[in-house]
C-alpha positions in Angstrom: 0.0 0.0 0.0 1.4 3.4 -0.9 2.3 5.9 1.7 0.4 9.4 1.1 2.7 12.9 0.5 1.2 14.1 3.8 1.8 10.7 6.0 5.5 10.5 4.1 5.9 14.4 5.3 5.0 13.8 9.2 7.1 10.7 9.3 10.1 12.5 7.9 9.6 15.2 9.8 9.3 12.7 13.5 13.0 11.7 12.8 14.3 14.6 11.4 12.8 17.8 14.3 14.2 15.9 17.3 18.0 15.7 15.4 18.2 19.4 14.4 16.6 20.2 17.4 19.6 18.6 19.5 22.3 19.6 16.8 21.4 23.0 17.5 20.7 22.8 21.5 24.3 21.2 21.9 26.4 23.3 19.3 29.8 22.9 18.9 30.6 20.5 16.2 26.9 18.8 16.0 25.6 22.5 14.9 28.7 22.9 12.4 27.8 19.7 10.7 24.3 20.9 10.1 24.6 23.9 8.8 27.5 22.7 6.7 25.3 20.4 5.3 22.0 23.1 4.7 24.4 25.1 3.2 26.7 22.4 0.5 23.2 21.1 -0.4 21.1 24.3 -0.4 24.1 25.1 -3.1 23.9 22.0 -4.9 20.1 22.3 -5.2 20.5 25.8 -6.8 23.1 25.3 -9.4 20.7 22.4 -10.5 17.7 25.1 -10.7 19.4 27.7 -12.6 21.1 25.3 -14.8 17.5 24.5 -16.4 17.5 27.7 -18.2 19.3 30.2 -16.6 23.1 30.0 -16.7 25.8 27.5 -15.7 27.0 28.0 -11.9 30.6 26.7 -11.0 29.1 23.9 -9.1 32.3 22.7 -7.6 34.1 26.0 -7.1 30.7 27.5 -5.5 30.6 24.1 -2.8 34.3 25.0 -1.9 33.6 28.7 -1.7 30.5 27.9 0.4 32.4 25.4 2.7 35.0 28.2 3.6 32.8 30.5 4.3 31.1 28.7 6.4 33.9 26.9 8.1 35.3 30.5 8.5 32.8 31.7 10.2 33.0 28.6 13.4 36.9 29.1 13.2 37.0 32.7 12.7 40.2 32.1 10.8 40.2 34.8 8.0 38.7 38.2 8.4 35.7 38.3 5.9 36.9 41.2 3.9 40.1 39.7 2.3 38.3 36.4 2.1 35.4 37.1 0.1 38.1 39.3 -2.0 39.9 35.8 -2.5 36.8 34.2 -3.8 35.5 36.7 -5.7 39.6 36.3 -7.6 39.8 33.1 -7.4 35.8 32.5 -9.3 36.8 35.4 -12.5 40.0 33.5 -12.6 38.4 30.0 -13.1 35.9 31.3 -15.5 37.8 32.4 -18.0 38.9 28.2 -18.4 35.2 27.7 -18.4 33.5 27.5 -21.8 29.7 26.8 -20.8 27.3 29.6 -22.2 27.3 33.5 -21.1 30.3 34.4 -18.6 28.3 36.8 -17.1 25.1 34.7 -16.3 27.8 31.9 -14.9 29.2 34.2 -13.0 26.1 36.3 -12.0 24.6 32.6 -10.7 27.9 31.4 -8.9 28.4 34.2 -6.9 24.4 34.8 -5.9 24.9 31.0 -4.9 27.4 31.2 -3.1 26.8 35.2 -0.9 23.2 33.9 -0.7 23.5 30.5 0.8 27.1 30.8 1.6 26.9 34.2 4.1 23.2 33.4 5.2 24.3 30.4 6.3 27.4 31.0 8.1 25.1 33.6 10.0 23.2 31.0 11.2 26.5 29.7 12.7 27.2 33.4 14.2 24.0 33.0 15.8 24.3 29.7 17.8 27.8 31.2 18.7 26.7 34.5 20.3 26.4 33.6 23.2 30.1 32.9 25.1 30.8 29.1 26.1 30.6 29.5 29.5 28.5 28.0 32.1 25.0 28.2 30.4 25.0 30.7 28.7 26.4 28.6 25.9 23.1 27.3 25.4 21.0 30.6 24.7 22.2 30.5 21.0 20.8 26.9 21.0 17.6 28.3 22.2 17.4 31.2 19.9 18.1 28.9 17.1 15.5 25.9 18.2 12.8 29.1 18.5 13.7 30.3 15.0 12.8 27.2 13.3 9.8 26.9 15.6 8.7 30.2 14.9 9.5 29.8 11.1 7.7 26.7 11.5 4.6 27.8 13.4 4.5 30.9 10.6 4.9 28.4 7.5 1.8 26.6 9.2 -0.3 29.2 10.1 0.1 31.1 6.6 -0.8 28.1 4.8 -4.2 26.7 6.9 -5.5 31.0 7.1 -4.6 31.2 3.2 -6.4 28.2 2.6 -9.5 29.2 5.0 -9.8 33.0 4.2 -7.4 34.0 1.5 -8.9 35.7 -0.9 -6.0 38.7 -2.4 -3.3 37.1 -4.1 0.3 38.2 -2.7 2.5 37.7 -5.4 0.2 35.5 -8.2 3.3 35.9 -10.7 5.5 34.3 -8.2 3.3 31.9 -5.8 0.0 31.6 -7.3 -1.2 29.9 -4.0 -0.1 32.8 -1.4 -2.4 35.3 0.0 -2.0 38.2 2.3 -4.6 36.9 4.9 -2.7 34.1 4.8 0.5 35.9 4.9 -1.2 38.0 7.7 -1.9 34.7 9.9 1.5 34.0 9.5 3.2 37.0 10.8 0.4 37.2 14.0 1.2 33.6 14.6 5.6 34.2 14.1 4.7 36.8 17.0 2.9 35.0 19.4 5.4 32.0 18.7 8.6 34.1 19.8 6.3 36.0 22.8 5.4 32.0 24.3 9.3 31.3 23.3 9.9 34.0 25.6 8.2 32.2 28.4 9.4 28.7 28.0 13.1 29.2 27.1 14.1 32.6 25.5 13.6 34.2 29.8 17.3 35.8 29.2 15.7 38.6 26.0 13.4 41.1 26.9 9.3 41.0 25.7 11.0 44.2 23.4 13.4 41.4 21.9 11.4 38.7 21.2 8.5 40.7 19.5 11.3 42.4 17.3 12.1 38.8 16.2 8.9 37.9 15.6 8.3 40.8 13.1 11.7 39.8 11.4 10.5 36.2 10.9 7.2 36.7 10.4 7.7 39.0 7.9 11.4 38.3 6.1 11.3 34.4 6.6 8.1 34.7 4.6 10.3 36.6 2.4 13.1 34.0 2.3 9.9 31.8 1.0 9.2 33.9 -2.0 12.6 34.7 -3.2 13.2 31.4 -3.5 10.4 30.7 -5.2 11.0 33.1 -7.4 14.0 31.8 -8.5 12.2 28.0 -9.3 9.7 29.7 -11.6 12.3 31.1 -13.5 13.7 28.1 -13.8 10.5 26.8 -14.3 10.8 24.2 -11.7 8.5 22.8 -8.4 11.2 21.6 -6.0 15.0 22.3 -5.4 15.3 18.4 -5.3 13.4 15.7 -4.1 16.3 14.8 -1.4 13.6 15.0 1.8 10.6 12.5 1.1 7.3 14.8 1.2 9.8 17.8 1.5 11.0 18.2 -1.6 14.9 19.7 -0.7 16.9 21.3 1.6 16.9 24.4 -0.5 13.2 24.2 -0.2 13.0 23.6 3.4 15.7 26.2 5.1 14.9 29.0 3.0 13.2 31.2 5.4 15.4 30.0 8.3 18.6 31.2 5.7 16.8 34.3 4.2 16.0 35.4 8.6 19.6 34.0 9.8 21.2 37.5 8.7 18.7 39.9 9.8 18.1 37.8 14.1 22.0 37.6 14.2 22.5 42.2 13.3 19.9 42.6 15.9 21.1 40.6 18.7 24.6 41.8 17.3 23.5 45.2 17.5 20.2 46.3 19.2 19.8 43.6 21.9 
């Protein structure tokens, strides 16, 4: 007997929550790993979209660049600066031994690859790391992480059921045909109220200020996150970044918010916290 899409999502999803919900509460090495492999597939994914119709990304060259940057970031080995100077050399170097199509689209689609999913991911490593490993305050970034993904989560959720129930004005009909802004609306409420009962059960050590100013940046550029990367599968005039996750579709597909959010939670807590 077959296994429906919505029974293949929930069991991929039982296995899969509990492991990046522990990779990100214990950090270290566990939370490397993860977002080392969100952001080498995420990649992968995308050079296979935009090689439909679009241009030819340096597939291998973006994984590498996309792996230091990322490993740069936990090790804090290189300041960014000189390094993204290095890659940007080192990728106009390689291309000119590349004969696949327009230079400029290749290079336009390698280096969006690897700033977009590349830097948004490596701020989702600044984030579990902002917090000093000390005592227990080593765990906060855990927190704030596992209450992104909730929220993101919760938001996702929420957008899709008050779309579905009372969505009547399309949001963006060239780019998601199915999105609505009531249902955008519930999401955004709901990314709120997720970070304000975050707040009570494990984010005690940020103010009510703090948490409702994350709220509004998930709820509002996760959602974001969602939409730009869709907008770059209808111009590639594809469904899915892959089909890696059973029910999911891929990686690309599933951390997009959580990358497109990483940037903007990690400046505020950097800066306004």
């Amino acid at each position: 007997m077959a296994i429906s899409n919505t029974a293949t999502r929930v069991i991929v999803s039982i296995f899969a929550i509990p492991l990046i919900v522990l990779a990100s509460y214990f950090g270290s090495y566990y939370f490397f790993f993860f977002t080392l492999a969100i952001g080498l597939i995420s990649y992968y994914e995308f050079s296979g979209i935009v090689k439909k119709n679009i241009a030819n990304a340096n597939l291998w060259f973006g994984l590498f660049a996309v792996c230091i940057i990322i490993a740069n970031q936990f090790y804090h080995t290189v300041d960014f600066i000189p390094l993204l100077f290095i890659i940007i050399l080192l990728l106009l170097m390689i291309e000119l031994f590349r004969n696949k199509g327009s230079v400029v689209k290749n290079l336009g689609a390698t280096f969006l690859g690897i700033t977009y999913i590349g830097l948004f991911s490596s701020a989702l490593i600044a984030i579990r790391e902002f917090y000093p490993n000390t005592n227990d305050l080593y765990f906060r970034g855990g927190y704030v992480i596992i209450s992104m993904l909730t929220t993101i989560w919760v938001c996702d959720s929420a957008a899709f059921f008050g779309g579905t129930a009372l969505g009547k004005h399309k949001l963006f009909s060239r780019i998601s045909p199915n999105k609505s802004w009531e249902g955008s609306l519930f999401g955004f409420v709901f990314a709120i109220l997720t970070m304000l009962l975050a707040k009570l059960v494990v984010l005690d050590f940020l103010s009510w200020t703090n948490v409702i100013v994350l709220g509004i940046i998930i709820g509002i550029i996760g959602q974001l996150g969602d939409l730009v990367e869709s907008s770059i599968k209808r111009d590639a005039g594809v469904k899915d970044s892959s089909s890696i996750i059973p029910g999911h579709g891929g990686i690309f597909d599933r951390f997009d918010s959580l990358l497109f959010s990483a940037p903007a939670v990690w400046l505020y807590l950097k800066y306004f916290s």
